[in-house]
C-alpha positions in Angstrom: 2.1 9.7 -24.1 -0.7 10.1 -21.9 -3.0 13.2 -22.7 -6.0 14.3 -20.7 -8.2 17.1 -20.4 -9.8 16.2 -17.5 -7.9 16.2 -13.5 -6.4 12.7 -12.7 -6.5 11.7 -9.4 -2.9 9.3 -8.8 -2.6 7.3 -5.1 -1.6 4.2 -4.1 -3.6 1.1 -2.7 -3.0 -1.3 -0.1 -3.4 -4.8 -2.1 -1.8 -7.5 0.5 -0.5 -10.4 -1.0 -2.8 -13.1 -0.7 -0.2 -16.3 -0.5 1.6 -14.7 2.8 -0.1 -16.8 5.2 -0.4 -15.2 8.9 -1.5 -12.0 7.6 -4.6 -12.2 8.2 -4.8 -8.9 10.2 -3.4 -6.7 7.5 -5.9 -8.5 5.0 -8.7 -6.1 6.3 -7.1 -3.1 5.2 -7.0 -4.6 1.5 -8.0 -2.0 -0.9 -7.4 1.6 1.5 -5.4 4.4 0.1 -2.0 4.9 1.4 -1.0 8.1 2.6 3.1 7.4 3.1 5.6 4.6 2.8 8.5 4.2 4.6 11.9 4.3 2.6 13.7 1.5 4.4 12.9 -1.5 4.6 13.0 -4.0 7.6 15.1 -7.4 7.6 12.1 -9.5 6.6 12.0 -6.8 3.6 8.8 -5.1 4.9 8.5 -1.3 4.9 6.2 0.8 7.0 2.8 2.4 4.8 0.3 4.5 6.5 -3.2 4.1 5.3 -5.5 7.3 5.0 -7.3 6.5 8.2 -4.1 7.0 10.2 -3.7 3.1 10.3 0.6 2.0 10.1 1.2 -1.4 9.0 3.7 -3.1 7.6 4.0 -4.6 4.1 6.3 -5.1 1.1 6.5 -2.5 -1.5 4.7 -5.0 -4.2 1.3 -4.5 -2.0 1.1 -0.8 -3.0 0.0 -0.4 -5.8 -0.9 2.5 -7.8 -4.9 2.9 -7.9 
């Protein structure tokens, strides 16, 4: 078990999977927090995450990530 004294701050990161070729719009959003993701998912398996800057994009659930 995890014991700290100190606050922990717990979020999620946008980390876009680098093999997905034709992303490359997404792929300058890498590394922003993520504010909500959508609970379904599309038919290409995508859900919809909003970044902290009010930015929506869509992405697979293995691209958030905790950080």
């Amino acid at each position: 078990m995890l014991v700290s004294s100190q606050p922990v701050n717990l979020g999620w990161i946008y980390r876009p999977d680098c093999g997905d070729s034709g992303r490359d719009p997404v792929d300058e959003h890498a590394g922003k927090l993520v504010r909500a993701v959508g609970k379904k998912a599309d038919d290409g398996g995508r859900v919809e995450v909003v970044l902290a800057d009010g930015v929506r994009i869509q992405a697979y659930r293995h691209e958030v990530v905790p950080g």
